[in-house]
N, CA, C and O atoms as a Tripos MOL2 file, in Angstrom:
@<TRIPOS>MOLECULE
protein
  304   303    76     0     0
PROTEIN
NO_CHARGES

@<TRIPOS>ATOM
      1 N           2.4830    4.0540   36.3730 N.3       1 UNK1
      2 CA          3.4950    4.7700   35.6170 C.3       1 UNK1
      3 C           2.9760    4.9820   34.1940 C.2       1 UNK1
      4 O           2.6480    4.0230   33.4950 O.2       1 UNK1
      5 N           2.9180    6.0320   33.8430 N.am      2 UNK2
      6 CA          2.6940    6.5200   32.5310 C.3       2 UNK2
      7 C           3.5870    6.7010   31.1870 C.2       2 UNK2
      8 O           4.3530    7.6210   30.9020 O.2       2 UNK2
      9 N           3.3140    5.7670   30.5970 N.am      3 UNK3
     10 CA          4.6850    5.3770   29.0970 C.3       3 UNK3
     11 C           3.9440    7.3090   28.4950 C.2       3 UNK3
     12 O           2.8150    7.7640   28.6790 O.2       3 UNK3
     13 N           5.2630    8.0210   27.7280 N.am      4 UNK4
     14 CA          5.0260    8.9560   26.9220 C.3       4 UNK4
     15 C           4.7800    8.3600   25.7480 C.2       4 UNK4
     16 O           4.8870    7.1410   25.6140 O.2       4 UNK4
     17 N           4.4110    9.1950   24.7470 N.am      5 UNK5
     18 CA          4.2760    8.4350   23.2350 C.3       5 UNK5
     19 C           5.5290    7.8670   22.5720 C.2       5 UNK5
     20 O           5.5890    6.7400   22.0790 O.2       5 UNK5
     21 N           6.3990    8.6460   22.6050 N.am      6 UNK6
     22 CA          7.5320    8.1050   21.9210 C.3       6 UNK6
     23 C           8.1410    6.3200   22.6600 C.2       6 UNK6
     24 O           8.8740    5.4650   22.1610 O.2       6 UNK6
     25 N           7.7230    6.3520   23.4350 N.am      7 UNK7
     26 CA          8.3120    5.0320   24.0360 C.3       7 UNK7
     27 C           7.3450    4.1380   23.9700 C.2       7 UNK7
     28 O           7.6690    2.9960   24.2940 O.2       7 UNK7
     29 N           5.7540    4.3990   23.4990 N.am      8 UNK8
     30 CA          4.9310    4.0750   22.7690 C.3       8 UNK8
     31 C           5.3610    3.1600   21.5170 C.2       8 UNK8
     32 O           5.5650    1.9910   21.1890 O.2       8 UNK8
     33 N           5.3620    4.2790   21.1120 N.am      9 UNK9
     34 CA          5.4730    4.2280   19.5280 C.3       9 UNK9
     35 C           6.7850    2.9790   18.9350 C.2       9 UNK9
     36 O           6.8960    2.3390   17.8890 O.2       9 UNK9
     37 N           7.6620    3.0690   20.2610 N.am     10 UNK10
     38 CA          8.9110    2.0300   20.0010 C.3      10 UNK10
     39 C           8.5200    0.8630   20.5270 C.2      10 UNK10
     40 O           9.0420   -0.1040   19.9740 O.2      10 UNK10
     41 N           7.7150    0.5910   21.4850 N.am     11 UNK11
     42 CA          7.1350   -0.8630   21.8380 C.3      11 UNK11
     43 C           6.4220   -0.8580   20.5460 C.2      11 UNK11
     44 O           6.6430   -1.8900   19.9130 O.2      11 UNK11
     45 N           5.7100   -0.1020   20.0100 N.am     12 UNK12
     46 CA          4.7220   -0.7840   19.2190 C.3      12 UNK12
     47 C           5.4030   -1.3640   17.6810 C.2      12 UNK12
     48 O           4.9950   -2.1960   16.8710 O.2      12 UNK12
     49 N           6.5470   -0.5460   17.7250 N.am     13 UNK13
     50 CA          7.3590   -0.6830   16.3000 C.3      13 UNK13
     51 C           8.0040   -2.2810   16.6240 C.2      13 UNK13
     52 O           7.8010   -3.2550   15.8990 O.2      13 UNK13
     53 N           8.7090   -2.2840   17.7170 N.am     14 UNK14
     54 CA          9.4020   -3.5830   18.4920 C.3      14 UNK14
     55 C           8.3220   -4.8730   18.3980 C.2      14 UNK14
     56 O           8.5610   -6.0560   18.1530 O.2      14 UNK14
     57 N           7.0600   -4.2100   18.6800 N.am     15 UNK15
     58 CA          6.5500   -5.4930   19.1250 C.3      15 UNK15
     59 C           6.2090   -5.7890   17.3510 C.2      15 UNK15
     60 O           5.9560   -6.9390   16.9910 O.2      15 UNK15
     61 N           6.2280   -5.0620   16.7120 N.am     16 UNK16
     62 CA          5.5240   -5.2880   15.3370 C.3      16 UNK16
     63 C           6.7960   -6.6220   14.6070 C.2      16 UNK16
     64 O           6.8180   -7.8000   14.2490 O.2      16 UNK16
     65 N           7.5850   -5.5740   14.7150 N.am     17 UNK17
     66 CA          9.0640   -6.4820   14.2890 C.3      17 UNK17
     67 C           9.0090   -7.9940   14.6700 C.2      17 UNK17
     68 O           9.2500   -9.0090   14.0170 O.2      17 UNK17
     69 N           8.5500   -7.7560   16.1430 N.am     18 UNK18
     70 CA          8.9640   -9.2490   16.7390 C.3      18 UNK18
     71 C           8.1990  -10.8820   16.2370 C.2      18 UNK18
     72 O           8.6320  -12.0250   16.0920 O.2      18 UNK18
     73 N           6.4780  -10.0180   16.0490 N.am     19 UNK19
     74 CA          5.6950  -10.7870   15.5490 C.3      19 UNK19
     75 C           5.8600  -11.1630   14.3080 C.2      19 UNK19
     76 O           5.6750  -12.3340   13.9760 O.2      19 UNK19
     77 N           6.3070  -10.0270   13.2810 N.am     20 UNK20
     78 CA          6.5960  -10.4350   11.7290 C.3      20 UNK20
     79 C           7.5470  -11.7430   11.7930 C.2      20 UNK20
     80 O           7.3530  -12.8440   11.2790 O.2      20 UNK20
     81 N           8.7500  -11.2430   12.6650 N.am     21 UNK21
     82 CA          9.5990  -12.1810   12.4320 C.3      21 UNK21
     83 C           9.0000  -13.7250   13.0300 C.2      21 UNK21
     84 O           9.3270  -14.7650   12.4580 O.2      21 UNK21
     85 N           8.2470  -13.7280   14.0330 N.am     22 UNK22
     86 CA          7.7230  -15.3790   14.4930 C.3      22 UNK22
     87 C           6.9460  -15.5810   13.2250 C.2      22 UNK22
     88 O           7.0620  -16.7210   12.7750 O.2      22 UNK22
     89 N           6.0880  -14.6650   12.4440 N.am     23 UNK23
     90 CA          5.2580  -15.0460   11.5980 C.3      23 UNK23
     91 C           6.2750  -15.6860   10.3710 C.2      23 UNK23
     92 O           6.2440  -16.8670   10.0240 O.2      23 UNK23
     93 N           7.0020  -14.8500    9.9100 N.am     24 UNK24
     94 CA          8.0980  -15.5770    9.1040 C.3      24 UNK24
     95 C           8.4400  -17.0860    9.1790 C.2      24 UNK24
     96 O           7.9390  -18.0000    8.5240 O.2      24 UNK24
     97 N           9.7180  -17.1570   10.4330 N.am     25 UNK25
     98 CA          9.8510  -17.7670   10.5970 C.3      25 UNK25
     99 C           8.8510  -19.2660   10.9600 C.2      25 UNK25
    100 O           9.3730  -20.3480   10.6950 O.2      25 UNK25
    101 N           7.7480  -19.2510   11.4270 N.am     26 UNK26
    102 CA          7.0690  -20.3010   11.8310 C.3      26 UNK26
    103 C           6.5940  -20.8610   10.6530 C.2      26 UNK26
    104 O           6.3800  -22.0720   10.7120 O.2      26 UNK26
    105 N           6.2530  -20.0050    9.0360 N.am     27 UNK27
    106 CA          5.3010  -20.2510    8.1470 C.3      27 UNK27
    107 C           6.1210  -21.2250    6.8770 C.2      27 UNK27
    108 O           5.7140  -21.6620    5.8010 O.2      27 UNK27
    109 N           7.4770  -21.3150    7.5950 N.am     28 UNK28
    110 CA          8.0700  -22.6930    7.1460 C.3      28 UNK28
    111 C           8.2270  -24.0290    8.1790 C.2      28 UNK28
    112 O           9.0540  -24.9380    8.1030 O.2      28 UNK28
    113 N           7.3050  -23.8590    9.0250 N.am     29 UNK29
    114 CA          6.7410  -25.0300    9.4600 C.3      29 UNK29
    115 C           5.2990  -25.5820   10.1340 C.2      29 UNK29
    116 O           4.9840  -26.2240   11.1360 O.2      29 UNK29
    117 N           4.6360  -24.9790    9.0380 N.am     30 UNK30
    118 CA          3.1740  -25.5910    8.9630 C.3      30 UNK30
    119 C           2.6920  -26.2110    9.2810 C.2      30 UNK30
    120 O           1.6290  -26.1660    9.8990 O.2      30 UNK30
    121 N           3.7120  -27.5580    8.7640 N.am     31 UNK31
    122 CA          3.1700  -29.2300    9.2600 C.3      31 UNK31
    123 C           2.6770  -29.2240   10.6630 C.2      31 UNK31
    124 O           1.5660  -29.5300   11.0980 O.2      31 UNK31
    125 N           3.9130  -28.7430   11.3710 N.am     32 UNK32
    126 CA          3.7760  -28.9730   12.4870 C.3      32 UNK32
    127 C           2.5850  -28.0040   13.3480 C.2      32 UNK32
    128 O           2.0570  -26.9800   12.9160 O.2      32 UNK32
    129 N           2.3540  -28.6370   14.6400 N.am     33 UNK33
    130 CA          0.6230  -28.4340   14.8550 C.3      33 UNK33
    131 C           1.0640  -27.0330   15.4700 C.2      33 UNK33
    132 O           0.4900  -25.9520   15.3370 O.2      33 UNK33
    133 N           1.9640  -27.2580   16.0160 N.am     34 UNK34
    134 CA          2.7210  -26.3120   17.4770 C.3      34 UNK34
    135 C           3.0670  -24.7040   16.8770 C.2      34 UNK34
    136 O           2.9060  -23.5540   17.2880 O.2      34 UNK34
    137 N           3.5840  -25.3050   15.7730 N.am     35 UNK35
    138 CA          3.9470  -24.0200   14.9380 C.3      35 UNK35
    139 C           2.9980  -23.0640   14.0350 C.2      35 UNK35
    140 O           3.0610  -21.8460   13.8700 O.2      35 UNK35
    141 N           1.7500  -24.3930   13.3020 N.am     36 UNK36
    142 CA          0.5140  -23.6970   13.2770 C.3      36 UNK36
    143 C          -0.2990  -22.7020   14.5150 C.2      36 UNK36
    144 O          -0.9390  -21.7490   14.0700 O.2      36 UNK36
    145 N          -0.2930  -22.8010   15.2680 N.am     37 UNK37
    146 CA         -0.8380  -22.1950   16.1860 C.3      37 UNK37
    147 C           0.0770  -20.7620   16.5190 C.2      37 UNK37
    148 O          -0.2310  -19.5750   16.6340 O.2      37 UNK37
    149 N           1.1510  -21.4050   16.5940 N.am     38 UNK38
    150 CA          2.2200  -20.1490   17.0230 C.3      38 UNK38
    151 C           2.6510  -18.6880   15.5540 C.2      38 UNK38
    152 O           3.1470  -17.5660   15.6600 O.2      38 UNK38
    153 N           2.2680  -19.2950   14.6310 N.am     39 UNK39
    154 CA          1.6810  -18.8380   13.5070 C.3      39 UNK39
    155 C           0.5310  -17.8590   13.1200 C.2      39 UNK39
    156 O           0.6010  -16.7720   12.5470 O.2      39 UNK39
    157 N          -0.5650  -18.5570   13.6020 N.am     40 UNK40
    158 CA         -2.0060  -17.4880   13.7840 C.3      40 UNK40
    159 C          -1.7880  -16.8520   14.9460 C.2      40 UNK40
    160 O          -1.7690  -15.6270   14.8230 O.2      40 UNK40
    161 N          -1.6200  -17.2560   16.0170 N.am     41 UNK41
    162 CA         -1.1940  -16.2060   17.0660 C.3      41 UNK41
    163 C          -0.3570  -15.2970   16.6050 C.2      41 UNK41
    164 O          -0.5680  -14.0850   16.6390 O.2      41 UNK41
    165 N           0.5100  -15.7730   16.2090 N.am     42 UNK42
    166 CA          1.6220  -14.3480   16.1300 C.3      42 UNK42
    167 C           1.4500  -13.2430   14.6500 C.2      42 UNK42
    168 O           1.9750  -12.1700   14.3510 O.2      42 UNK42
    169 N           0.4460  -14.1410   13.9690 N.am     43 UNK43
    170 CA         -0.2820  -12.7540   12.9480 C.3      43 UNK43
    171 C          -1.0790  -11.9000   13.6370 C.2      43 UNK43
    172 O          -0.9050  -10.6890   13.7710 O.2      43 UNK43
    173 N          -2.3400  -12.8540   14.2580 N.am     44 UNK44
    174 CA         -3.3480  -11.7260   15.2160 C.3      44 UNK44
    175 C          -2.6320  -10.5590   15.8770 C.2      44 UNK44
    176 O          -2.7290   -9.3440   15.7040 O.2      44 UNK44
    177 N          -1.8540  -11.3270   16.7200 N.am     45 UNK45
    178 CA         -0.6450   -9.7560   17.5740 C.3      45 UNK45
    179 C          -0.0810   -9.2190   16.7010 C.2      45 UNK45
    180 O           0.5910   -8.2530   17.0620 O.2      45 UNK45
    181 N          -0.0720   -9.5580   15.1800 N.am     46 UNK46
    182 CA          0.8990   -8.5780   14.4680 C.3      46 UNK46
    183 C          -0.4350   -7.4700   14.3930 C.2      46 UNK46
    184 O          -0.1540   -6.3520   14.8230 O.2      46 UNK46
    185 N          -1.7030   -7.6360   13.9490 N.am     47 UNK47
    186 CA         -2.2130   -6.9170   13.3840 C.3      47 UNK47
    187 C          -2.7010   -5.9110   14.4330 C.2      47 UNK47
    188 O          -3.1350   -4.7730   14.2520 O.2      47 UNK47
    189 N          -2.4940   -6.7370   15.8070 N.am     48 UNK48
    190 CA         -2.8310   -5.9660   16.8020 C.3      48 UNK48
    191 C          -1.8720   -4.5930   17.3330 C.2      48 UNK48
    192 O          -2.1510   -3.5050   17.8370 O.2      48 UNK48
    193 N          -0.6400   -5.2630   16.9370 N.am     49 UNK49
    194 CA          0.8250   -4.1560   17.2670 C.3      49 UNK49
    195 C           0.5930   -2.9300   16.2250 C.2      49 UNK49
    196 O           0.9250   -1.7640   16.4340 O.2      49 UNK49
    197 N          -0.2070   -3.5610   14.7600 N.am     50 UNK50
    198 CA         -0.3730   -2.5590   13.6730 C.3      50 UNK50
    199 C          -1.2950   -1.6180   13.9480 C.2      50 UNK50
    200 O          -1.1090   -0.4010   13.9540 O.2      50 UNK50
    201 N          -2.6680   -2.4160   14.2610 N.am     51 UNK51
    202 CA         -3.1710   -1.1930   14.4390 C.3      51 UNK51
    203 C          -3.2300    0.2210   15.9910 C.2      51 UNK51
    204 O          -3.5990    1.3920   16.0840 O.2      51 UNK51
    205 N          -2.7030   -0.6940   16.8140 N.am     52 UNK52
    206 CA         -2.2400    0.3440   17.7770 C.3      52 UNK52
    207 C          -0.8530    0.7290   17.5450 C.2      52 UNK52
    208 O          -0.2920    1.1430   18.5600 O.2      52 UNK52
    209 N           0.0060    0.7000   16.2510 N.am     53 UNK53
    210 CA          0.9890    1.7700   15.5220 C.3      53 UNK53
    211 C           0.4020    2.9730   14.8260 C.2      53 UNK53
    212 O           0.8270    4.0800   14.4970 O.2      53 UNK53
    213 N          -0.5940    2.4050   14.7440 N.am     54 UNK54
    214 CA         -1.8080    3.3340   13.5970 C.3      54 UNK54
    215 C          -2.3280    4.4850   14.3620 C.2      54 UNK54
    216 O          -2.1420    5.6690   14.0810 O.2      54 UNK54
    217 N          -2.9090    4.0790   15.2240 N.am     55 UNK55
    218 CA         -3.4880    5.0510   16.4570 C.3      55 UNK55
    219 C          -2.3750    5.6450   16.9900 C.2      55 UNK55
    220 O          -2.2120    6.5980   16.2290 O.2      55 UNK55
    221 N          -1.5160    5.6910   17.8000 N.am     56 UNK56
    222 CA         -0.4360    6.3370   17.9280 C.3      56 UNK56
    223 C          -0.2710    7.7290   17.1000 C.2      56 UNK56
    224 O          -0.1120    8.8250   17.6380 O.2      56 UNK56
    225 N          -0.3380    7.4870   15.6490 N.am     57 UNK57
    226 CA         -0.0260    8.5040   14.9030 C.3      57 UNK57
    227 C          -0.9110    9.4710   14.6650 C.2      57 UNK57
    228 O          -0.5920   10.5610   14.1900 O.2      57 UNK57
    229 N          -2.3470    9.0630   15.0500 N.am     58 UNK58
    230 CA         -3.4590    9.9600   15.3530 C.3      58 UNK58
    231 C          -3.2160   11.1060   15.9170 C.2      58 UNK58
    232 O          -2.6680   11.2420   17.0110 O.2      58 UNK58
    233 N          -3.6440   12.0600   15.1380 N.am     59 UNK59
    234 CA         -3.7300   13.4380   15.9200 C.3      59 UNK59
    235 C          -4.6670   13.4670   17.0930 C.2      59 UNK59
    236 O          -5.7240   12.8780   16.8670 O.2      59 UNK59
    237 N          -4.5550   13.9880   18.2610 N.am     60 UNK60
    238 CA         -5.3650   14.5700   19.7020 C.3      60 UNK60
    239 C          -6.0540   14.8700   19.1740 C.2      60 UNK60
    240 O          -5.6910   15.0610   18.0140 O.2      60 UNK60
    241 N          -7.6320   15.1910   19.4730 N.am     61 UNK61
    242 CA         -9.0240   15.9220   19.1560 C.3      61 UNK61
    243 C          -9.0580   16.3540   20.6950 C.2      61 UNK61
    244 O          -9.0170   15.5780   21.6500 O.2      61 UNK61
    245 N          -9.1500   17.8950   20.7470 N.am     62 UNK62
    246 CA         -9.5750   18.4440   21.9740 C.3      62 UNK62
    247 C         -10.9500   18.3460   22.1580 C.2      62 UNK62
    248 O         -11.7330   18.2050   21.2190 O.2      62 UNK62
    249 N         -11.3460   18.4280   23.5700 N.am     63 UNK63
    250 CA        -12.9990   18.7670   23.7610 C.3      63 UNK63
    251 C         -13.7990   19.6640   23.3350 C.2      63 UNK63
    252 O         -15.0100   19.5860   23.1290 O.2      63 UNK63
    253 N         -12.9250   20.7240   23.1760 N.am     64 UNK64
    254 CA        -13.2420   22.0850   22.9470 C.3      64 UNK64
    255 C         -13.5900   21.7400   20.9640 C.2      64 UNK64
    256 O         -14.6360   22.1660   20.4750 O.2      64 UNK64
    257 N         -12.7310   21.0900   20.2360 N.am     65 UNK65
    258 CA        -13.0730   20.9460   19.1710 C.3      65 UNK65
    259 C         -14.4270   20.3050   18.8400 C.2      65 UNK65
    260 O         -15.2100   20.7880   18.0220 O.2      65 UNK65
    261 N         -14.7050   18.8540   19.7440 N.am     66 UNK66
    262 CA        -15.5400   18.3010   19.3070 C.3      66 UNK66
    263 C         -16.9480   18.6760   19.9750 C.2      66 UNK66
    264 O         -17.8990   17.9480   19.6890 O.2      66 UNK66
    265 N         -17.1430   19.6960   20.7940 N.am     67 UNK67
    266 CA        -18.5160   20.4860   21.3260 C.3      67 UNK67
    267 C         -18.7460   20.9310   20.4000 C.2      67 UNK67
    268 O         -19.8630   20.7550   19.9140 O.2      67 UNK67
    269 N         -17.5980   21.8530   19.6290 N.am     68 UNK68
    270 CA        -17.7620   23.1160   18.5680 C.3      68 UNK68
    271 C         -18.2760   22.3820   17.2950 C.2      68 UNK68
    272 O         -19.2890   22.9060   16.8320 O.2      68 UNK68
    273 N         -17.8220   21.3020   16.6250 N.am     69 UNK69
    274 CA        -18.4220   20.5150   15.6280 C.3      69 UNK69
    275 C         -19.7720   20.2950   16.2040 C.2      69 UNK69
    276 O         -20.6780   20.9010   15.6320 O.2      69 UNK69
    277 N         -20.0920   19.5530   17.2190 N.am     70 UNK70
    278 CA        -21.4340   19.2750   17.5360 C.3      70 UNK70
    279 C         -22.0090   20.4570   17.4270 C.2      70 UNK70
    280 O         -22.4940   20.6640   16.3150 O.2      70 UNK70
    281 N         -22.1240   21.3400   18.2370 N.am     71 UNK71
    282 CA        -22.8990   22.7560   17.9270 C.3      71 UNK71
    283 C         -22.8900   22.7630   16.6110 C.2      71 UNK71
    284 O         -24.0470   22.8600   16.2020 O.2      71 UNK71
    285 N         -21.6020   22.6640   15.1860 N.am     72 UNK72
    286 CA        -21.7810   23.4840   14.0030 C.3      72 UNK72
    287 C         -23.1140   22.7370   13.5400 C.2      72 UNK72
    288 O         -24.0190   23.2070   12.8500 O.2      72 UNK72
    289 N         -22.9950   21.2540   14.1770 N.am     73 UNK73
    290 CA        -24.5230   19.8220   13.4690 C.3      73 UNK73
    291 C         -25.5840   20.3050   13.5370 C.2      73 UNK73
    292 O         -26.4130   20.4160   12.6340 O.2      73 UNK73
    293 N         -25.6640   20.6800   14.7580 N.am     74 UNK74
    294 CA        -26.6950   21.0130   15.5180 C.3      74 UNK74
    295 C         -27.1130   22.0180   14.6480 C.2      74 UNK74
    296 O         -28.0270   21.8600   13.8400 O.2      74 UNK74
    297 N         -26.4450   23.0940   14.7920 N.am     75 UNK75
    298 CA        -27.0580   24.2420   13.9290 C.3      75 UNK75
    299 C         -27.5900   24.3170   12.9030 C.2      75 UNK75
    300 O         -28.4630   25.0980   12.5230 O.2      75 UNK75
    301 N         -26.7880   23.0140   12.0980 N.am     76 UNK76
    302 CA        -27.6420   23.2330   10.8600 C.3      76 UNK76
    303 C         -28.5270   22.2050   10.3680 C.2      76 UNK76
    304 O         -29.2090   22.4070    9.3640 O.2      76 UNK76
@<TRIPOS>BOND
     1     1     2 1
     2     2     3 1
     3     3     4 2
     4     3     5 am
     5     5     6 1
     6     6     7 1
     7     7     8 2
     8     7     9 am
     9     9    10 1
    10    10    11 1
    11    11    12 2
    12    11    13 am
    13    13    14 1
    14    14    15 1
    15    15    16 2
    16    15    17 am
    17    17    18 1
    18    18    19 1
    19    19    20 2
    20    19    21 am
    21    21    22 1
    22    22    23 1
    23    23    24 2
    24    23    25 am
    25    25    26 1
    26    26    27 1
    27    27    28 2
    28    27    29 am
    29    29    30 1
    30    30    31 1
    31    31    32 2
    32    31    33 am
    33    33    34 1
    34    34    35 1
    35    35    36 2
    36    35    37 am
    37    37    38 1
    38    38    39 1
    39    39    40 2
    40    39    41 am
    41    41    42 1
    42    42    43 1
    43    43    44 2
    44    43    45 am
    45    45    46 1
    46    46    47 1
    47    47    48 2
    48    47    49 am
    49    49    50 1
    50    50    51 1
    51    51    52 2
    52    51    53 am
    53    53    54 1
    54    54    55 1
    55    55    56 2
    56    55    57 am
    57    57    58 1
    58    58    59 1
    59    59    60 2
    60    59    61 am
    61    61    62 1
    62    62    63 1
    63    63    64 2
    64    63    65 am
    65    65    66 1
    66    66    67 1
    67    67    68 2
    68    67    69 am
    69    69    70 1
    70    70    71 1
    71    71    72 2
    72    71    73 am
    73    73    74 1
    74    74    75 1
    75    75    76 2
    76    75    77 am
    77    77    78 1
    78    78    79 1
    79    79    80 2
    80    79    81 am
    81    81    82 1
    82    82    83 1
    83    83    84 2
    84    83    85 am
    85    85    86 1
    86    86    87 1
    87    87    88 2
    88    87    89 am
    89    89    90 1
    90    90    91 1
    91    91    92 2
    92    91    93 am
    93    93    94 1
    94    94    95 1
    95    95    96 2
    96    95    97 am
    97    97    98 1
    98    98    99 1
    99    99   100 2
   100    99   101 am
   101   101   102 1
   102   102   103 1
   103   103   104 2
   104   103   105 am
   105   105   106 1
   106   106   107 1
   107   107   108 2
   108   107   109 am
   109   109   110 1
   110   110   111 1
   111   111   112 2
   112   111   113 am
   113   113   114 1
   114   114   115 1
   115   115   116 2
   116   115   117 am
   117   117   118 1
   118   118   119 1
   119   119   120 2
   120   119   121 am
   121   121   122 1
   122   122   123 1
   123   123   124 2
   124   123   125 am
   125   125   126 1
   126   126   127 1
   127   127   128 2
   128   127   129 am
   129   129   130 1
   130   130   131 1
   131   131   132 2
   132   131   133 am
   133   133   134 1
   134   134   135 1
   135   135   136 2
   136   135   137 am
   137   137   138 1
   138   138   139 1
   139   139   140 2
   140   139   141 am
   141   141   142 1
   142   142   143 1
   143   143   144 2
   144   143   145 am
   145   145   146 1
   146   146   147 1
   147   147   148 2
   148   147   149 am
   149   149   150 1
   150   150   151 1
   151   151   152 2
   152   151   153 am
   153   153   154 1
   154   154   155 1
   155   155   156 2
   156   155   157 am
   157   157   158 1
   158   158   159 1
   159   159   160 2
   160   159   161 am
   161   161   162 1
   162   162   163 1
   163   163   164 2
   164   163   165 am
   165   165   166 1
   166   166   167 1
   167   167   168 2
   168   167   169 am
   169   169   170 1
   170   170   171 1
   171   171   172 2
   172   171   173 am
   173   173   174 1
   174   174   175 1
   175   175   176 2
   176   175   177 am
   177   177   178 1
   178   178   179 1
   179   179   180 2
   180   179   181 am
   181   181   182 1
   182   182   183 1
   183   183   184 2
   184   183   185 am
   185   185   186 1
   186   186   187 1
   187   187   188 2
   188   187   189 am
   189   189   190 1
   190   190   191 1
   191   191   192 2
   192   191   193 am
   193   193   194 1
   194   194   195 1
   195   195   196 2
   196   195   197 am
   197   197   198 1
   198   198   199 1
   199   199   200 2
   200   199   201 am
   201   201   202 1
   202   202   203 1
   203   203   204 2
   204   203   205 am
   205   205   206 1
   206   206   207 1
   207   207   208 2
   208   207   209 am
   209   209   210 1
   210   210   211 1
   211   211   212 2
   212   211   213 am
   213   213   214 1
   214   214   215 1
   215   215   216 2
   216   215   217 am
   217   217   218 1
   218   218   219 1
   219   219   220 2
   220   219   221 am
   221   221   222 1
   222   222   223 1
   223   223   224 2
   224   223   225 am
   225   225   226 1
   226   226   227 1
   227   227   228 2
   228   227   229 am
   229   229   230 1
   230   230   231 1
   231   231   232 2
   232   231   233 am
   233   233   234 1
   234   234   235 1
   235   235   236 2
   236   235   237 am
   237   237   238 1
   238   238   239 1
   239   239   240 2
   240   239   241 am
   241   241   242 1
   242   242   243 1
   243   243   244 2
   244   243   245 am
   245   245   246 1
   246   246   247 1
   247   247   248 2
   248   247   249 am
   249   249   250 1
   250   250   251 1
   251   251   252 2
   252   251   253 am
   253   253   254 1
   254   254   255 1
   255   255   256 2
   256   255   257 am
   257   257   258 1
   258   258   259 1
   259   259   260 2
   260   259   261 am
   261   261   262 1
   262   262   263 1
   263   263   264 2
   264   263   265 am
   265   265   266 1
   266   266   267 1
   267   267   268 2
   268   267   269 am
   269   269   270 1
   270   270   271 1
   271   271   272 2
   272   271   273 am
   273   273   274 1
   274   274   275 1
   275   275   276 2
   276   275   277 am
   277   277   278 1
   278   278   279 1
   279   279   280 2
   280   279   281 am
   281   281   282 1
   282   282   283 1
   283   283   284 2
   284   283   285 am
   285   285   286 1
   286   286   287 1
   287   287   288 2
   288   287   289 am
   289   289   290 1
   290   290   291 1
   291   291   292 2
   292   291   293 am
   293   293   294 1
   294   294   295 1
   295   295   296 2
   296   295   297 am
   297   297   298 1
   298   298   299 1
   299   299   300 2
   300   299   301 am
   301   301   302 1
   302   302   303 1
   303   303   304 2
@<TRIPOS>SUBSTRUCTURE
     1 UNK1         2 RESIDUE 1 A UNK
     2 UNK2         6 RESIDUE 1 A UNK
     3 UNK3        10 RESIDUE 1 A UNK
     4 UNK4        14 RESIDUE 1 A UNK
     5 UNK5        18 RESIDUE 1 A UNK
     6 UNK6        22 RESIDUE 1 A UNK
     7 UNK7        26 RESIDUE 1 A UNK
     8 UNK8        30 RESIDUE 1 A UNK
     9 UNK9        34 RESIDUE 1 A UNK
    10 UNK10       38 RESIDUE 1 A UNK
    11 UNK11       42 RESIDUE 1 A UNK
    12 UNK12       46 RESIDUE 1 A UNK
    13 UNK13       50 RESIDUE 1 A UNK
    14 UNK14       54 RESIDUE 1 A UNK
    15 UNK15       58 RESIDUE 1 A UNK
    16 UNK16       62 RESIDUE 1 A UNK
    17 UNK17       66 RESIDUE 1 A UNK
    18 UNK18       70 RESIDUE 1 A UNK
    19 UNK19       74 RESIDUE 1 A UNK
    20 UNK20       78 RESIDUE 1 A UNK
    21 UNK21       82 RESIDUE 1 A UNK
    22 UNK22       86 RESIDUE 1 A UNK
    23 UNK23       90 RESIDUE 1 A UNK
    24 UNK24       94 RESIDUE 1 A UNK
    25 UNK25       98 RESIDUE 1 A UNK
    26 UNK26      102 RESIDUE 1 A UNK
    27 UNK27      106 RESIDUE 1 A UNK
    28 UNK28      110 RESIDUE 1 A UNK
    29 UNK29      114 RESIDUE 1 A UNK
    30 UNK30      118 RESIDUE 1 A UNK
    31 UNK31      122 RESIDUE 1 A UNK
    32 UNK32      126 RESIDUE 1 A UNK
    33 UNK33      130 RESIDUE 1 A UNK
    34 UNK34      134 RESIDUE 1 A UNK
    35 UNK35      138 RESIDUE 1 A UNK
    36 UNK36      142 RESIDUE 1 A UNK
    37 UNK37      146 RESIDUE 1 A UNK
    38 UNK38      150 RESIDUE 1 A UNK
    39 UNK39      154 RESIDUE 1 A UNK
    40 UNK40      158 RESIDUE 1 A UNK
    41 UNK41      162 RESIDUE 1 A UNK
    42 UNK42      166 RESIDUE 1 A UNK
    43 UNK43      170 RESIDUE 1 A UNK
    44 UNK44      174 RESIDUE 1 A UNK
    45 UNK45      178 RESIDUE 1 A UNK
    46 UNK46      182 RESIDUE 1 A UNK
    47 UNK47      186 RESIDUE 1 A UNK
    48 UNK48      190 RESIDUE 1 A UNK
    49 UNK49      194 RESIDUE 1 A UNK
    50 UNK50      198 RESIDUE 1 A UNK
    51 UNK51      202 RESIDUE 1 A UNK
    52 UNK52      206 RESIDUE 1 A UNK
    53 UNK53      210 RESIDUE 1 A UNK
    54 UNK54      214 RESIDUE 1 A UNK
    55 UNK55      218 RESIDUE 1 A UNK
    56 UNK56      222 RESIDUE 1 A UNK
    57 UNK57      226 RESIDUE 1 A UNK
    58 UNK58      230 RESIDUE 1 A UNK
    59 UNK59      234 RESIDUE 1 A UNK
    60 UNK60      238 RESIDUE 1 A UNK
    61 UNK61      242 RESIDUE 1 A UNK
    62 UNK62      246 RESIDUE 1 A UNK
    63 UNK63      250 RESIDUE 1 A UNK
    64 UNK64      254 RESIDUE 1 A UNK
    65 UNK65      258 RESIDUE 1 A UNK
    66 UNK66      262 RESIDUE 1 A UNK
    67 UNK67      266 RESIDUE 1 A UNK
    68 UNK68      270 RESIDUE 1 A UNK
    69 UNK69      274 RESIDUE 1 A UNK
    70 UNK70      278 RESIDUE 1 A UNK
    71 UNK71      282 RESIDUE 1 A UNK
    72 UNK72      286 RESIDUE 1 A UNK
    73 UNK73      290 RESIDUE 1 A UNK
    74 UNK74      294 RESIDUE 1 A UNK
    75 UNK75      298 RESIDUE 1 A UNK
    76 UNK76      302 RESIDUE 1 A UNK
């Protein structure tokens, strides 16, 4: 099954949310080992939810565009 972008784009916003908030919340409890961990984990997936929010917003590059750039290289 194939997600469209927009339902994309809302997991990725959702999942962003979800991680900030464990990151929040966990980074008032440090001490603890359980929560350290659950801490760096849940930054890594933040940055991971970020940058596939990032991509998302990327414009398409057709094929047809990027032959035509190569040829313009080429040419000159």
């Amino acid at each position: 099954m194939k997600f469209d972008l927009e339902i994309q784009k809302e997991v990725a916003k959702i999942g962003m949310t979800a991680t900030l908030g464990a990151t929040v919340v966990t980074s008032m409890f440090m001490k603890n080992s359980l929560a350290k961990k659950t801490h760096v984990i849940a930054g890594v997936t933040l940055c991971g939810f970020a940058l596939w929010h990032h991509m998302l917003y990327q414009p398409k590059t057709s094929k047809k565009l990027k032959n035509s750039k190569e040829e313009n290289l080429q040419a000159n």
